[in-house]
VEXTIVO-136982 format. One record per residue (C-alpha): x, y, z; residue number from 1. Coordinates in steps of 0.25 Angstrom, whole numbers, plus 5000, padded with zeros to 4 digits. Example, Ala and Ser with C-alpha at 12.3 -4.5 7.8 and 13.67 -1.06 7.14 Angstrom:
% residues 2
+------+------+------+------+
|   c1 |   c2 |   c3 | resi |
+------+------+------+------+
| 5049 | 4982 | 5031 |    1 |
| 5055 | 4996 | 5029 |    2 |
+------+------+------+------+
This chain:
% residues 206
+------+------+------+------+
|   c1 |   c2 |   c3 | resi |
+------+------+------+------+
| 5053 | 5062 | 4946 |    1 |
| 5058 | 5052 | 4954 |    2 |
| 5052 | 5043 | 4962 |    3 |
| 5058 | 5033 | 4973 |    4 |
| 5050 | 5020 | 4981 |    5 |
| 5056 | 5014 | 4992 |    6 |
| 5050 | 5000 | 4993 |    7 |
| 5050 | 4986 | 4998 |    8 |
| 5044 | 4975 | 4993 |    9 |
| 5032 | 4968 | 4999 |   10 |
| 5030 | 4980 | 5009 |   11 |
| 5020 | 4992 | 5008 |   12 |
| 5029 | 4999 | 4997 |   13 |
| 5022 | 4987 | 4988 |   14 |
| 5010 | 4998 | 4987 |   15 |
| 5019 | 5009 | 4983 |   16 |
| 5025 | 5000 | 4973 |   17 |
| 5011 | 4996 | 4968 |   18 |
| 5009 | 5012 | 4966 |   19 |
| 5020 | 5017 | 4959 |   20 |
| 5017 | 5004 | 4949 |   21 |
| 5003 | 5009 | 4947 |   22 |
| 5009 | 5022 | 4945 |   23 |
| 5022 | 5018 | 4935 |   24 |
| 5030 | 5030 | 4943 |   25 |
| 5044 | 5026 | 4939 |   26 |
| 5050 | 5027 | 4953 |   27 |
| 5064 | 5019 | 4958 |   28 |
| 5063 | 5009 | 4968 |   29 |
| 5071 | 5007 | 4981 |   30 |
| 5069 | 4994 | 4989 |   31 |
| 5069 | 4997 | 5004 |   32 |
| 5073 | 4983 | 5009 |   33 |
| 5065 | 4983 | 5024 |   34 |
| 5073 | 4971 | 5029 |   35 |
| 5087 | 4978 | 5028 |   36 |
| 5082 | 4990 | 5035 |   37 |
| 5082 | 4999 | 5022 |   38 |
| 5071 | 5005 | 5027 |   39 |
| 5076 | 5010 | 5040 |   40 |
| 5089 | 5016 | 5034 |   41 |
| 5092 | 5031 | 5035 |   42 |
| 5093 | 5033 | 5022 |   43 |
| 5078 | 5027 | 5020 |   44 |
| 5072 | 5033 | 5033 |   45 |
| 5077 | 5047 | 5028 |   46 |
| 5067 | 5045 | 5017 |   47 |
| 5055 | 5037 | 5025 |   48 |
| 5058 | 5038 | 5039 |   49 |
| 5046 | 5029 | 5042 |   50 |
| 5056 | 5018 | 5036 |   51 |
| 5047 | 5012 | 5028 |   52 |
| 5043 | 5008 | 5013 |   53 |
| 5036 | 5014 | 5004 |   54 |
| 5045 | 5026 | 5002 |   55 |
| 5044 | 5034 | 4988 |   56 |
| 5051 | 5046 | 4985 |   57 |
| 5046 | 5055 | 4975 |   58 |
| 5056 | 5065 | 4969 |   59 |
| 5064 | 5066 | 4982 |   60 |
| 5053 | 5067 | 4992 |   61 |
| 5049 | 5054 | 5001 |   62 |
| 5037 | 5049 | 5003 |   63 |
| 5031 | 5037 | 5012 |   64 |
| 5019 | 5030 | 5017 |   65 |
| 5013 | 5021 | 5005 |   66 |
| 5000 | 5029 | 5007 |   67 |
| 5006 | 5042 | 5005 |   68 |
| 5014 | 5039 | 4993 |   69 |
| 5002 | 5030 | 4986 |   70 |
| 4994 | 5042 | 4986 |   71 |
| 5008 | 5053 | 4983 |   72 |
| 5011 | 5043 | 4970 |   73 |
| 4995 | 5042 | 4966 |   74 |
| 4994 | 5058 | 4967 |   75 |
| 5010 | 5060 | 4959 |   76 |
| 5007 | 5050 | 4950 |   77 |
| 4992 | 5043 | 4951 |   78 |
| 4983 | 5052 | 4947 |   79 |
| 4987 | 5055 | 4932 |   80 |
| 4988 | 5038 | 4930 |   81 |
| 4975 | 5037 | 4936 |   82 |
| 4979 | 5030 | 4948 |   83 |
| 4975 | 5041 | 4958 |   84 |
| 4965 | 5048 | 4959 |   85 |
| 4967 | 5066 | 4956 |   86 |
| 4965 | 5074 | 4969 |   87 |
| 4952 | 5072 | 4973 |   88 |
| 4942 | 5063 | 4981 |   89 |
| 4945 | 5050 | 4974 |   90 |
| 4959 | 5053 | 4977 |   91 |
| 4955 | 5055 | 4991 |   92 |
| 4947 | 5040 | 4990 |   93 |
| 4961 | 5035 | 4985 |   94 |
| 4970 | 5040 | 4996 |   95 |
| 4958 | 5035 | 5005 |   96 |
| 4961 | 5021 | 5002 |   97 |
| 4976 | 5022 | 5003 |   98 |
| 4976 | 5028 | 5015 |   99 |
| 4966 | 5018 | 5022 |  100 |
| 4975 | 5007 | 5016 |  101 |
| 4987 | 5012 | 5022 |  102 |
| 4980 | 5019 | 5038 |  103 |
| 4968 | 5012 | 5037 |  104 |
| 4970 | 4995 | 5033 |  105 |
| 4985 | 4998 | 5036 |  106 |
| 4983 | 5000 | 5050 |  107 |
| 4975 | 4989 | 5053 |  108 |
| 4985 | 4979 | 5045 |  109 |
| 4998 | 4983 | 5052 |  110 |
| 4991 | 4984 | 5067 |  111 |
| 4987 | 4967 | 5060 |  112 |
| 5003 | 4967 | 5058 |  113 |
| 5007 | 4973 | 5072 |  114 |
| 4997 | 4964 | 5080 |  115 |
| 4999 | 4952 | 5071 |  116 |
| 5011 | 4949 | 5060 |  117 |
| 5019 | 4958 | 5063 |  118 |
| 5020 | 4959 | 5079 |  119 |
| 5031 | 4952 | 5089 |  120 |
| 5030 | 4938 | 5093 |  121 |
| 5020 | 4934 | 5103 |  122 |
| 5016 | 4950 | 5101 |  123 |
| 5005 | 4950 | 5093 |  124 |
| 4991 | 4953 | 5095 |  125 |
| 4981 | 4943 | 5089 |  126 |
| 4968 | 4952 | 5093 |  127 |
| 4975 | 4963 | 5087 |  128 |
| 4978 | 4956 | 5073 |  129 |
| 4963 | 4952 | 5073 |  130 |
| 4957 | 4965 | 5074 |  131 |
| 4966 | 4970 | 5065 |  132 |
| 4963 | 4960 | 5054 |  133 |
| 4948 | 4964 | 5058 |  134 |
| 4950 | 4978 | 5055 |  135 |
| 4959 | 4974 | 5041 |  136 |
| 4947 | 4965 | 5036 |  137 |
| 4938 | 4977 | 5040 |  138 |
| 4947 | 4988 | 5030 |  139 |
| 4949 | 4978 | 5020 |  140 |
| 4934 | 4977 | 5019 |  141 |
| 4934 | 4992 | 5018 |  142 |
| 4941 | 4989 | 5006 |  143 |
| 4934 | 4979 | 5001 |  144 |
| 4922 | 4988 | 5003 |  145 |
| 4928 | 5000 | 4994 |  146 |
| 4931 | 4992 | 4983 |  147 |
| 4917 | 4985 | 4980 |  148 |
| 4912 | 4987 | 4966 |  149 |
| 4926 | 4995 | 4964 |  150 |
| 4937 | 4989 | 4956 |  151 |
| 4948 | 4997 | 4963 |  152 |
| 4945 | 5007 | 4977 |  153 |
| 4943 | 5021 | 4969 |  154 |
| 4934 | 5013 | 4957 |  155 |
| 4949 | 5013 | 4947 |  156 |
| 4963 | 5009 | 4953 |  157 |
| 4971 | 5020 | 4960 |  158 |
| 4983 | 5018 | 4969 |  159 |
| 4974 | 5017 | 4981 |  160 |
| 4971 | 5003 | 4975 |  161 |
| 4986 | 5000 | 4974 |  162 |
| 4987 | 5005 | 4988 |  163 |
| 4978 | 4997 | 4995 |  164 |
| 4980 | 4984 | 4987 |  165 |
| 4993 | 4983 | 4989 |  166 |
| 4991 | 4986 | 5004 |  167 |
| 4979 | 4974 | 5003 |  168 |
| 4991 | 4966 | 4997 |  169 |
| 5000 | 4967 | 5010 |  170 |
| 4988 | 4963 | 5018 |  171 |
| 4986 | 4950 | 5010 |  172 |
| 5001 | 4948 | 5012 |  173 |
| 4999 | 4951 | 5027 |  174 |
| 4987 | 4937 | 5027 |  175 |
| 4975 | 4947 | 5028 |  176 |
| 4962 | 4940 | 5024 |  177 |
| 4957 | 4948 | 5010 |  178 |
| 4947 | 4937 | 5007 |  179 |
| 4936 | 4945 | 5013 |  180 |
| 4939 | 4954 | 5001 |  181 |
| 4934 | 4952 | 4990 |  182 |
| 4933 | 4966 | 4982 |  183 |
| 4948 | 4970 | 4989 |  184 |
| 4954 | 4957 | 4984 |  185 |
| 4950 | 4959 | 4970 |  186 |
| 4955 | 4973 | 4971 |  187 |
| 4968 | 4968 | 4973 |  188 |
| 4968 | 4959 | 4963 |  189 |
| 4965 | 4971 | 4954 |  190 |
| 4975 | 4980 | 4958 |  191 |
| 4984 | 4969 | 4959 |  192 |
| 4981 | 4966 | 4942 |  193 |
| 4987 | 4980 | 4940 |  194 |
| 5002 | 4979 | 4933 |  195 |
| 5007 | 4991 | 4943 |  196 |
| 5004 | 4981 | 4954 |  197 |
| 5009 | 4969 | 4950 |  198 |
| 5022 | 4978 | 4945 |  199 |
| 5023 | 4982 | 4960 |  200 |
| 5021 | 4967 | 4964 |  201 |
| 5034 | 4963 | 4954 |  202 |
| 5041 | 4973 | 4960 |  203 |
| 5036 | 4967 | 4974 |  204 |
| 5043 | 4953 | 4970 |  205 |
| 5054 | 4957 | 4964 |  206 |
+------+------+------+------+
């Protein structure tokens, strides 16, 4: 079996690196530095021509988009380690929760980027950035909501937990106001208890 992940640290590969931690999949690493363009070189676009990170290939064939390979790696690797749940509807409740954080919550956070942090000088679009945090507070409390009397979304951790936690930790990173939050924040302190996190996290810092 071999197994490739093509990262970059403090990026959305972070959540790939959480799940194939969780997973203890020996796979090799290869930094993709953003910076220096590595992304956008032919030899990297030939594999992801989105040019992006996270980027796994499993025994030669690539695949991209963390959503899609969070629920590939579950479904190769997950289900036997308890980590995913076997074809079914729970499965379907996981892949539900994976999705949303990704199409759902991702979309209003990066139209928050485009109107706010990330948009041009004197190009930016105040009402924009506000109903977008609006919609954000609105999904979180979604979140918040699901995981009330639960110590993890499906009752046990799966990697639909790592999934969205380490999504919810890009949007602390990005100054959005958990303290409305009470059941999501302490479900980030319990995923973020777990060794393969803080494993991800070294790796993160090094």
């Amino acid at each position: 079996m071999s197994l490739i992940f093509y990262f970059s640290p403090m990026s959305t590969a972070t959540l790939t690196s959480i799940v194939l931690e969780e997973l203890g999949v020996p796979h090799d690493r290869k930094r993709v530095d953003l910076k220096a363009g590595d992304n956008k070189k032919p030899e990297y676009t030939k594999l992801n021509p989105n040019g992006k990170v996270p980027l796994i290939i499993h025994d030669g064939t690539p695949i991209w988009e963390s959503a899609a390979i969070t629920m590939y790696l579950g479904e190769q690797f997950g289900v036997a380690k308890g980590l995913w749940p076997a074809a079914g509807p729970r499965r379907g409740e996981a892949m539900k929760w994976v999705v949303w954080t990704n199409v759902t919550l991702g979309e209003a956070v990066y139209r928050r980027g485009h109107f706010g942090e990330w948009a041009a000088p004197d190009a930016g679009n105040p009402k924009g950035v506000a109903q977008a945090n609006k919609d954000i507070a609105e999904l979180l409390g979604i979140l918040d909501g699901a995981l009330a009397g639960k110590q993890f979304l499906l009752g046990e951790y799966t990697l639909a937990d790592a999934h969205a936690n380490s999504f919810c930790d890009w949007l602390r990173h990005s100054k959005i106001d958990f303290s409305a939050f009470a059941n999501v924040n302490a479900w980030s302190e319990r995923c973020a208890a777990r060794p393969g996190y803080q494993r991800a996290m070294s790796f993160e810092m090094g």
